[in-house]
PAKEBA-572448 format. One record per residue (C-alpha): residue in three letters; y, x, z. Coordinates in steps of 0.25 Angstrom, whole numbers, plus 5000, padded with zeros to 4 digits. Layout:
! residues N
ALAYXZ...
//
This chain:
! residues 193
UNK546247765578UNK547547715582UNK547047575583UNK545847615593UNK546747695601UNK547547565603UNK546447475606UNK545847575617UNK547247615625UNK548447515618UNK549647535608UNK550447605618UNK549147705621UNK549347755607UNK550247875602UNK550147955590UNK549748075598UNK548547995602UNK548147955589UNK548248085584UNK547348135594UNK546148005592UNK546348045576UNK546248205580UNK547648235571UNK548948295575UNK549848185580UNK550948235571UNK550048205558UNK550048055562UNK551648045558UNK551248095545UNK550247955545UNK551147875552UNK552647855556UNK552347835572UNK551547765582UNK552147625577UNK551747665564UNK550147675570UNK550247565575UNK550747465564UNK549647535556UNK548547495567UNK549047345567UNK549047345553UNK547647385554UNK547247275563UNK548047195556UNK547047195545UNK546047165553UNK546446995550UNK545646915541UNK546946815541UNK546846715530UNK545846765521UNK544946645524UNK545946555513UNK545046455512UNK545046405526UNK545946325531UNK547246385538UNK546946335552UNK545446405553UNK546346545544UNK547346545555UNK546246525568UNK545546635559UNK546746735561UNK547046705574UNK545646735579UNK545646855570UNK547046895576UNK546246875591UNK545146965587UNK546147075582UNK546747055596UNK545547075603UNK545047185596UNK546447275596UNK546947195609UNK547947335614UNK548647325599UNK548647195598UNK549347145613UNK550547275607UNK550647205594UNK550847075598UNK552047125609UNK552847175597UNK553547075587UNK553147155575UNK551747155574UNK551547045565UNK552247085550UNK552247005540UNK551047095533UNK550147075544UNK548847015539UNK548946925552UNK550046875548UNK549946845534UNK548846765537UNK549446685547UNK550646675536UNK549446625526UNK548846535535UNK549946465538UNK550346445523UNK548946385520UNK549246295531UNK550446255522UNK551446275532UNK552846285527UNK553246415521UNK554446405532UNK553746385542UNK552646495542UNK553346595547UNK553746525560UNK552446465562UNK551546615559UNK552746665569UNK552246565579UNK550846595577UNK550946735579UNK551646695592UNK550446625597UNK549246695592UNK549846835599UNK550446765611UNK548846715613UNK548246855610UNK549146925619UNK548946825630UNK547546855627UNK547547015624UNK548447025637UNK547446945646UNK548446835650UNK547546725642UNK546546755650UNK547346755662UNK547846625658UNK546646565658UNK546146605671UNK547446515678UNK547046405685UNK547946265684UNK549046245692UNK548446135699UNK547246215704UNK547446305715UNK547246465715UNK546146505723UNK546646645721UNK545546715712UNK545846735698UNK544946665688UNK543946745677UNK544646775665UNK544146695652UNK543146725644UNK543346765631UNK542746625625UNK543846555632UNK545046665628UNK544246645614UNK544446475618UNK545846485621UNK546246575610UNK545446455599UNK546146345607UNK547646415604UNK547246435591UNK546846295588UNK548246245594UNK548846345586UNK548246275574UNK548346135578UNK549846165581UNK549946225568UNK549346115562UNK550446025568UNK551646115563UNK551046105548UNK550745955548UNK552345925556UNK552946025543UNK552145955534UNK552745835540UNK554245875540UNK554345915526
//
């Protein structure tokens, strides 16, 4: 309950008295379930948490398993955009338990990079795949898109806002440099040792 009343009026929308009243209870009977609001709500990102399918496909290899969780992460945004957008403005929100990110921890080891270097280089990866949702969740990709080059003048009228085939483009055309960078980094480690 507390997650649909998220997804239709946003994190900050919810209090315990609400909840209370969607699940027809006394509010004070919630503490009794529950510590506080903060408490909900780690419960409810766990609960979308477990929504991944992060690295259970071992047998492929580690560039299609980490596409497969970023696209999985992308549909989870989608579908829980309000939660999401709060979750990725606090530093917190990915622990060390999260399915997210023991898959990525996973895929990174199958790509047998350095057992030093995973940390950073998940950290990293974090960084972009929210930085790009974000963009996306909060509409800036898609205004983004719409800029003309600096060389061509403004006429003054705002260009349509992208489809979503070519927000769906952009977000396979950051993943595949993402790969292809990470592809570098393992080959130049391999090379350093």
């Amino acid at each position: 309950m507390a997650l649909q009343l998220i997804d239709a009026d946003g994190v900050e929308a919810l209090t315990m008295r609400k909840l209370a009243t969607e699940l027809d209870a006394n509010p004070m009977s919630l503490y009794h379930h529950v510590l506080n609001k903060d408490a909900v709500l780690h419960g409810v990102a766990e609960r979308v948490g477990s929504q991944f399918r992060a690295g259970q496909q071992k047998d492929l290899p580690w560039q299609d398993r980490l596409r497969q969780l970023a696209l999985d992460f992308r549909k989870v945004s989608h579908h829980h955009p309000k939660l999401m957008a709060y979750s990725f403005a606090r530093a917190d929100y990915v622990q060390p338990e999260d399915p997210f990110w023991q898959g990525l921890i996973d895929i990174l080891s199958a790509a047998e990079l350095p057992a030093s270097e995973i940390p950073r280089v998940a950290a990293s990866l974090c960084a972009v795949f929210t930085g790009l949702l974000l963009s996306e969740l909060n509409g800036a990709l898609q205004r983004w898109t719409t800029l003309p080059p600096a060389s061509a003048g403004s006429d003054g009228e705002d260009a349509p806002a992208p489809a979503n085939d070519v927000l769906d483009a952009m977000f396979n055309c950051a993943l595949d440099a993402t790969i292809v960078g990470l592809e570098s980094h393992i080959a130049r480690t391999r090379d350093e040792r």
